[in-house]
N, C-alpha and C positions, 0 to 999 in steps of 0.2 A: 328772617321771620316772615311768616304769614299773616297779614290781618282778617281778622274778620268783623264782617261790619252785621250787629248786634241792634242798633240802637233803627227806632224807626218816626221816624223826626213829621213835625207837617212840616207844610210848604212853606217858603220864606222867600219873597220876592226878591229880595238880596242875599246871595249866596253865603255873606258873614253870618248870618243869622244861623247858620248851622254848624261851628265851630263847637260849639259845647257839644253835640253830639260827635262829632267827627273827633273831638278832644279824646272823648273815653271809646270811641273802637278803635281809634290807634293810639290806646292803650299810652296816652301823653308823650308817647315819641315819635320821631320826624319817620314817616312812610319810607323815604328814602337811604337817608344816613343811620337811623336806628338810635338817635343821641336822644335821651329823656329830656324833656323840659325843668328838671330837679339838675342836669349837669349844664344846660344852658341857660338856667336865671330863670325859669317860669315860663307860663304861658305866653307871656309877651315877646318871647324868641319864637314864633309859630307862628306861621298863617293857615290861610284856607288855599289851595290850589288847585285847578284844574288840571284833571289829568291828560285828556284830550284838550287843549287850547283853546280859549273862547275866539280868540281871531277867525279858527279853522272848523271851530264848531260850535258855533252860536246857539243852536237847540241846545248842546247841554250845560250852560253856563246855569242855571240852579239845578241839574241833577244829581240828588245826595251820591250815587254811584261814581260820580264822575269825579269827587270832591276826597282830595285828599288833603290828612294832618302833616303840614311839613315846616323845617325850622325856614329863616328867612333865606338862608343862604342857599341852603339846594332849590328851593325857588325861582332866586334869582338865576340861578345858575341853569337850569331848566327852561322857566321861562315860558315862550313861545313854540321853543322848536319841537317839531316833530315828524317822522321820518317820511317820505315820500310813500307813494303807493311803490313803487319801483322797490326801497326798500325794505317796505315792509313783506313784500313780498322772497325774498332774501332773507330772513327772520332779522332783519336789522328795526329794532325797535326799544323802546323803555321796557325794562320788567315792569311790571304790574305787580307791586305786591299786596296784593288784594285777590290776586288769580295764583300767585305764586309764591316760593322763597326765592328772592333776588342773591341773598348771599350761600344757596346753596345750589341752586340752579345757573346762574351765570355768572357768577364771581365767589374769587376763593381769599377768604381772607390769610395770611402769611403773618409769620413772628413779629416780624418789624412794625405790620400793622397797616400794610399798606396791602390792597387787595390786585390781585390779575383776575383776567374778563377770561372767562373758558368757552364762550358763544360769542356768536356777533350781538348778539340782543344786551352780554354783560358789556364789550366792548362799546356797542352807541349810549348804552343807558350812565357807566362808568365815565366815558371822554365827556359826555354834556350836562353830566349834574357835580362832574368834577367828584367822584365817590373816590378820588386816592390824595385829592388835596390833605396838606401838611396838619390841618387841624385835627383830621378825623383818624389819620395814623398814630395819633398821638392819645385821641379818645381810644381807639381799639386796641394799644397798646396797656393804658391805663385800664380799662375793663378786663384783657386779658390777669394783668397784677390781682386786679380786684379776687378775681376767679380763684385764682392759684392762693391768696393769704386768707381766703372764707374759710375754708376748713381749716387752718391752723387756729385760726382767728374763733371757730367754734369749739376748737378743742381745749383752749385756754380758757375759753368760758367757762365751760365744765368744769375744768379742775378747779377754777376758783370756788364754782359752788360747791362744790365738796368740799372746800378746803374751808370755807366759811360754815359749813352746816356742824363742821367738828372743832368749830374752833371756838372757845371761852368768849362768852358774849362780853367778858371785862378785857377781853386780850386785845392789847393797841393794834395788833398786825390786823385784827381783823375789820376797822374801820377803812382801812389802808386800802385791804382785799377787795373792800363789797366798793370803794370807789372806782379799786382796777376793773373791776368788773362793768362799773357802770359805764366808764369807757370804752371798754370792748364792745357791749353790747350798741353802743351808739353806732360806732365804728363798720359793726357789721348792718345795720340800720341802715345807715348814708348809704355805704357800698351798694348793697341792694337797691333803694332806690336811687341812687346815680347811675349806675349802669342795668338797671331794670334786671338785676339777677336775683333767680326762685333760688 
């Protein structure tokens, strides 16, 4: 996915201070892994990170541009590093996904859930944010499920309400129904926001 940054914040001498904007133009998921803050426990799974490194680039340590939404972990994992002039000149660099789709531009996600790097840019950005660790195969594997039971999961809705709209407001099955349904509907609720699917 693409971000786009919407939101046009003042200045804030400490870069925390811009978290609630950078919260809703990346759309409350990690810039890098793409996991919602509703599948990792809230806002409190997320920090503020610089995309360019404050070590290496001290001018842009409050620049809103500079400042991305990400869980703790691909941060930590990230971190500091960032590629040489040498490399970046070689296109070995982090995707930008604020400039780019990182998972369709240099990395291919696969069944199992685990992604291959198709550039050198998915290859450096992939080995140091760790984007094929055990956790997130498991996320892209569960979002893939999510995917594939929605529409069945939408079509059962349906027939419930049909099945409830003709059904004798004294008939026992029909308390039964409008609860299966109220479950489905939650079902597909969660689904969507856990793995951020329209």
């Amino acid at each position: 996915m693409r971000f786009h940054r919407r939101e046009a914040p003042p200045y804030f001498s400490n870069h925390q201070g811009y978290k609630p904007f950078l919260r809703r133009d990346f759309l409350a998921r990690c810039a890098y892994c793409e996991r919602t803050e509703r599948y990792l426990g809230g806002e409190g799974a997320f920090e503020v990170e610089h995309f360019k490194p404050k070590a290496k680039f001290p001018n842009l340590i409050g620049v809103y541009e500079n400042l991305y939404y990400v869980c703790r972990k691909c941060n930590a994992h990230k971190s500091e590093t960032w590629p040489s002039d040498d490399q970046f000149a070689r296109g070995i660099r982090f995707a930008d996904p604020c400039a780019e789709d990182p998972y369709t531009e240099h990395l291919q996600e696969r069944d199992t859930g685990s992604v291959d790097a198709l550039t050198p840019c998915g290859v450096y950005s992939s080995r140091h944010i760790r984007l094929d660790r055990d956790e997130l195969q498991i996320w892209r594997r569960q979002r893939a499920e999510a995917r594939r039971d929605l529409p069945w999961l939408m079509a059962v809705a349906e027939r419930l309400v049909r099945l409830i709209s003709v059904t004798d407001e004294s008939a026992p099955e029909r308390e039964e129904m409008a609860n299966g349904l109220s479950a489905i509907k939650r079902r597909i609720e969660e689904s969507k926001l856990r793995f951020s699917i329209d």
